[in-house]
N, C-alpha and C positions, 0 to 999 in steps of 0.2 A: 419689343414686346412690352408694352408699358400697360401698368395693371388700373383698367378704370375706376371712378367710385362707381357703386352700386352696381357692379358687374353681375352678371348671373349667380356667381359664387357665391356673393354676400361678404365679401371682407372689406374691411375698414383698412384706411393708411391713418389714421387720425389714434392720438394716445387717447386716453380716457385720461383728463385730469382733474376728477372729482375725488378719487381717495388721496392722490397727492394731497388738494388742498384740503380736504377732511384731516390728515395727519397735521398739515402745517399748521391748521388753526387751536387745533388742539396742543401742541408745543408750546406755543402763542400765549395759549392760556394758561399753562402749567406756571412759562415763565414766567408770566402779570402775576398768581400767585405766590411765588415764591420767593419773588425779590424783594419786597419790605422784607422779611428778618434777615435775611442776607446785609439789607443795608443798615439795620435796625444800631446805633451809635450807644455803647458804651463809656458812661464819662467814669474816668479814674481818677483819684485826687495823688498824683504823685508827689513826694517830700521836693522841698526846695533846698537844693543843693547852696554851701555858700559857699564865694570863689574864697581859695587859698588865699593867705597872706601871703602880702610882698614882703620877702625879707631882705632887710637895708643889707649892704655892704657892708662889710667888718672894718673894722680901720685896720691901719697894719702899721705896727710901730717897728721898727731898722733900731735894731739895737748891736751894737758894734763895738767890741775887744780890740785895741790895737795890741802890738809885741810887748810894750812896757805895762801895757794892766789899765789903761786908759779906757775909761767907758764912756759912748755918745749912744744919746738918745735921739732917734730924728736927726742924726746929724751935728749935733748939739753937745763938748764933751760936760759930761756930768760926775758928780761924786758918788760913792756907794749909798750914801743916806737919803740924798736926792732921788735918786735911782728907784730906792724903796719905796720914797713914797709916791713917784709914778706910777709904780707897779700895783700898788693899792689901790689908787685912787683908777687904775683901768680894768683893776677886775673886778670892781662893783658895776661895770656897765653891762647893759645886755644889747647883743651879743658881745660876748669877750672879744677884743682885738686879737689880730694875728700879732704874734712877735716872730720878727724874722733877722736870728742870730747870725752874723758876720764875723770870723776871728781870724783874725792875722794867725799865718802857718806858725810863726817867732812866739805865738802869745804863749804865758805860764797857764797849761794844765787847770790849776789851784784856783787862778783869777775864772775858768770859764765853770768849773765845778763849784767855786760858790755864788757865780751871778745866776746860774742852774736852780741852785737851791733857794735863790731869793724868790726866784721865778714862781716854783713851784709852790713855796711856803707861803707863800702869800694868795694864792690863788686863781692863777694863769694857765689854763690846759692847753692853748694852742701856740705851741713853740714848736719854731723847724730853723733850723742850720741853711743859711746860705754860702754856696760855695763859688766862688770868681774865678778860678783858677781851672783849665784846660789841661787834662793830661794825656 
């Protein structure tokens, strides 16, 4: 039983698609409205960032007490006077060098407490004790 067009009864199989597109075009048009301020570009003047400095490497100076009180610089042995005025002349640099203390387990107390004192007296902040020994 298949339903004719224009049967006696008068119905339609077909949609009506005039309010659809009535709605569509009108959407259409809201959206052509509204999209300039949507797109509308704010310019900002943001600060210019500057990149960090590179900071150099420190030197590292090996300074090293044997058991008799013998002091080497770099490797090098040195006197106490000598020694001083290493010490001077590396802590006028920027950045200050690392000193990195080496003593024989045999060494006198006395000899590493006043190459300490030169250290600090004079003006060297970055001292640290190196140890070779495994226990």
């Amino acid at each position: 039983m298949a339903m004719k067009l224009g049967d006696a009864a008068g119905s339609f199989t077909d949609i009506n698609m005039t309010p659809l597109i009535d709605v569509m075009l009108v959407l259409l048009i809201i959206f052509i409205i509204s999209l300039p301020p949507v797109t509308h570009a704010v310019k900002i003047d943001n600060p210019q960032a500057t990149p960090p400095q590179v900071q150099k490497e420190p030197v590292v100076v090996n300074l090293g007490i044997d058991f008799d009180g013998t002091l080497s610089w770099n490797g090098s042995p040195v006197e106490r006077k000598t020694m001083q005025g290493y010490i001077t002349e590396q802590a006028g640099e920027d950045p200050q060098p690392e000193v990195h203390i080496s003593v024989d387990k045999f060494a006198k107390y006395a000899k590493v407490a006043e190459t300490l004192a030169d250290l600090q007296s004079r003006g060297l902040k970055k001292i640290g004790f190196i140890n070779n020994e495994l226990f």
